[in-house]
C-alpha positions, 0 to 999 in steps of 0.5 A: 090671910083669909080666903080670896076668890079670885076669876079664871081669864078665857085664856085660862089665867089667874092673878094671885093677890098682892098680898099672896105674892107678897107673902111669898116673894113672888115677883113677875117672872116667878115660877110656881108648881101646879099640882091636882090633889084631892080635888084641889089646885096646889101651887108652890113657889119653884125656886131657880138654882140661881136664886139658891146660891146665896143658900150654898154660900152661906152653908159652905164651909170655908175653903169648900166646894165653890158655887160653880163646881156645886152648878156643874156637879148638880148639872151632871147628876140632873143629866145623869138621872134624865138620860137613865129615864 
């Protein structure tokens, strides 16, 4: 795909192509990233845990570790690592 220009709204919006969203499989709702760097505006596709389950079932060994003790697991260490901020 080749570069698209595409209009800043006065609210500071923007509206990534079809194609992009497409591409990407970014559907309404979907979060990105924005990230400044070198002069430049990076937006990646942020992943909900939710949307990563299918991900750990298909990687967990049978009989392991089930989805929801991997949740409440992740859970605790994201809040662990807050509280030490």
């Amino acid at each position: 795909m080749g570069m698209t220009t595409i209009k800043v709204s006065d609210k500071g919006q923007v509206t990534l192509p079809a194609v992009v969203r497409r591409k990407l499989h970014l559907e309404a709702r979907s979060q990105v990233s924005v990230e400044v760097r070198d002069g430049e505006i990076v937006l990646r596709p942020v992943k909900a845990i939710a949307e990563l389950e299918g991900v750990f079932r298909a990687a967990a060994r049978p009989g392991g570790t089930s989805w929801e003790a991997e949740r409440r697991h992740m859970e605790r260490a994201v809040a662990e690592q807050v509280a030490d901020e």
